[in-house]
C-alpha positions as CSV (number, residue, x, y, z in Angstrom):
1,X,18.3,-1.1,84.3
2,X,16.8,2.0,83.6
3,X,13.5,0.9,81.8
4,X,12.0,-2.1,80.5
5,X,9.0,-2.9,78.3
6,X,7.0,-5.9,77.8
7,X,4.7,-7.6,75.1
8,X,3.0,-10.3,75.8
9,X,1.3,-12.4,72.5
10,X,-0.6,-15.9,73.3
11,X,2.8,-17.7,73.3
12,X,5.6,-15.3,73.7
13,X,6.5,-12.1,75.6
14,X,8.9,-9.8,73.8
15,X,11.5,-7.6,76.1
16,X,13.1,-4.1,75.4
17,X,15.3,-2.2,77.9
18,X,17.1,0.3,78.3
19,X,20.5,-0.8,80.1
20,X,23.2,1.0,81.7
21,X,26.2,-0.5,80.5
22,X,30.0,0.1,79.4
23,X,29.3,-1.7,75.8
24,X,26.3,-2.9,74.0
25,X,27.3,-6.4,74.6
26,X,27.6,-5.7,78.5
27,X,23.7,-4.5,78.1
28,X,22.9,-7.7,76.4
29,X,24.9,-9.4,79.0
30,X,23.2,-7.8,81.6
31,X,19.3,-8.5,80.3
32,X,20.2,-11.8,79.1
33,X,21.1,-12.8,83.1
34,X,18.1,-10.8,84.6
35,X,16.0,-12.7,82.0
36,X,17.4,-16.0,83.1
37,X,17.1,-15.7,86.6
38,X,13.5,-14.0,86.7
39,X,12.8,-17.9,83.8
40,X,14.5,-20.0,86.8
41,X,12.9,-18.7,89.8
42,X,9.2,-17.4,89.0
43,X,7.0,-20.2,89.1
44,X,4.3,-18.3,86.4
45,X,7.0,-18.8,83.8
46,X,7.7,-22.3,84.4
47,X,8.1,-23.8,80.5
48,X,8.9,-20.4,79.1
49,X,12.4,-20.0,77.4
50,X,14.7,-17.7,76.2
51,X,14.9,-17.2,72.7
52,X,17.4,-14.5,71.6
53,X,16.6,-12.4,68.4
């Protein structure tokens, strides 16, 4: 990951990175998983999801 940027409204938080990757969808890939793990393992974002837009 190169950078990442964060918003954060009163019931979602909004991601944009800037990925290393072979393809765009290996970027997506990539975020998508680091998203994921960071919703599974960090109890401040217990009953957040992942909504992909």
């Amino acid at each position: 990951m190169e950078h990442i940027r964060t918003r954060v409204d009163l019931d979602r938080c909004r991601i944009a990175a800037a990925i290393i990757a072979d393809t765009p969808d290996a970027a997506a890939a990539n975020l998508r998983s680091v998203c994921e793990r960071a919703l599974q393992q960090v109890p401040a974002l217990r009953g957040w999801s992942l909504s992909l837009t």
